[in-house]
Each structure stands twice: as structure tokens, then as C-alpha cells.
C-alpha positions in Angstrom: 18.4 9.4 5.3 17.0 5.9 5.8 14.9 7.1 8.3 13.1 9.6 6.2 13.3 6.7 3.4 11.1 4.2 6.0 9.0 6.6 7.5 8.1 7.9 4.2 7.3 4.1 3.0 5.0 4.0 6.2 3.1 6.9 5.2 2.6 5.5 1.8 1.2 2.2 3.8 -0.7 3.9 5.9 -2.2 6.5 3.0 -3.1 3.0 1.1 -5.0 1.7 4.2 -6.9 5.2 4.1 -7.7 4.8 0.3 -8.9 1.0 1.2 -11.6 2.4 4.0 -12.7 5.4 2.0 -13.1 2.8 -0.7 -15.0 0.4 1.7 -17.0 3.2 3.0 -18.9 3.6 -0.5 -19.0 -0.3 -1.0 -20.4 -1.4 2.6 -21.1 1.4 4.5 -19.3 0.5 8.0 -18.4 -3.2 7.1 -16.5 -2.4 4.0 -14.6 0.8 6.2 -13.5 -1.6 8.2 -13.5 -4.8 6.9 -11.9 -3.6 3.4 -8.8 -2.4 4.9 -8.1 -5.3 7.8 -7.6 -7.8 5.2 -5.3 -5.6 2.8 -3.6 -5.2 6.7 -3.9 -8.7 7.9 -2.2 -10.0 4.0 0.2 -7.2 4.4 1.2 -8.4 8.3 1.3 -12.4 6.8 3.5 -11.7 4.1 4.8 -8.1 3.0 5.5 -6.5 6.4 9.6 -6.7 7.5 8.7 -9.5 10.4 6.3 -11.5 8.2 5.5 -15.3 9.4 5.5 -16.0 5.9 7.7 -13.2 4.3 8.0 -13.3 0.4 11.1 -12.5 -0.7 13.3 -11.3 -4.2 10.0 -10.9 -7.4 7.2 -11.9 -5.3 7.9 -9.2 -2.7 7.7 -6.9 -5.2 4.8 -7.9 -6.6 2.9 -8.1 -3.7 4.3 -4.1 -3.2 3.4 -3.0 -6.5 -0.2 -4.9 -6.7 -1.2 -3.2 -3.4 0.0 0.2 -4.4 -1.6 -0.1 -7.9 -4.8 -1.1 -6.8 -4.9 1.4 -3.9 -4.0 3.8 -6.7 -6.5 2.5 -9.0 -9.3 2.6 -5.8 -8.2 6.4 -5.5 -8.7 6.7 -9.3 -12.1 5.1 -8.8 -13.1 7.7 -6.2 -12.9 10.4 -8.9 -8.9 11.9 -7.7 -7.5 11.1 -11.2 -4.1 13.4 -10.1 -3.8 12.0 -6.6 -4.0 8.8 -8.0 -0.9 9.1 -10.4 0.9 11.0 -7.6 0.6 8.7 -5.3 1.2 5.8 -7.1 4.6 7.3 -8.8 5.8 8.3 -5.0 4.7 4.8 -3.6 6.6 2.9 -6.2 9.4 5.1 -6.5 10.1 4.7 -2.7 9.3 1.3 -2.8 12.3 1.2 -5.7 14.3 3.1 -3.7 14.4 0.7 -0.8 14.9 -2.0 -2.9 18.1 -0.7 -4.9 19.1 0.5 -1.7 19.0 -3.0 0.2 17.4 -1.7 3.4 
């Protein structure tokens, strides 16, 4: 069950960087595709990821979660997928939430 629980939080991660390039895409052409989601990666890899350098922990984790997946949400929103936007934000956070009342 965990597994399913990680793998599906690494989908969500990987949807979001997907949702930052599309976004990027439309802002800079190839420099926002690429650039856009390499820094969302790069703050991810410093400070949400599980072997962090610089790992937040307790509130600020879980702001830095919820403020990615809200704005990758929002950016998904922007793009004109108004559903896909609330679906994946609910499934993002609710795994997220589910990890973290879980303790894994």
C-alpha cells in the first residue's frame, strides 16, 4: 500500500513538472519549457524532496507541498483545463495528506 501511496505522489510531481513546461512553453517558447520547470525541480531537490540538503520539516514542508501543487494547479487553470485543475489539485493534496497522517 505504501508503495502505491509513493508512486502515486511521484506521478503527482512529475504531472506538476509537466504543467510547469506546458506553462513555460506559452511564456518563453523553449527557455520557459525548460527553464520553468528546472527551478520548480532544482527548489524541490534543495528542500522538499526526501534527501534534501536543506529539508524543511513539520508546517513549512507542508507549505512548500501545498504552494507547488496550488500553483501548478492554478497554471493548469490558466491553460484553460478548469476540471483538470480541481482534480488534480484535490488528488495532489489529498495524497500529500495522506502521507503526512500516515508518517511515511
Amino acid at each position: 500500500m505504501i508503495l502505491v501511496i509513493m508512486a502515486s505522489r511521484f506521478i503527482c510531481e512529475i504531472v506538476a513538472l509537466i504543467i510547469f513546461g506546458i506553462w513555460g512553453f506559452q511564456q518563453g517558447k523553449i527557455i520557459g519549457a525548460i527553464g520553468v520547470p528546472l527551478v520548480v525541480a532544482v527548489i524541490w531537490a534543495m528542500l522538499g524532496s526526501p534527501n534534501a540538503p536543506y529539508k524543511l520539516q513539520g508546517v513549512y514542508a507542508s507549505i512548500l507541498e501545498v504552494f507547488l501543487f496550488a500553483v501548478a494547479s492554478y497554471l493548469l487553470y490558466s491553460l484553460g483545463h478548469t476540471y483538470l485543475a480541481l482534480l488534480y489539485f484535490i488528488i495532489a493534496i489529498g495524497i500529500s495528506l495522506l502521507i503526512h497522517f500516515m508518517n511515511i
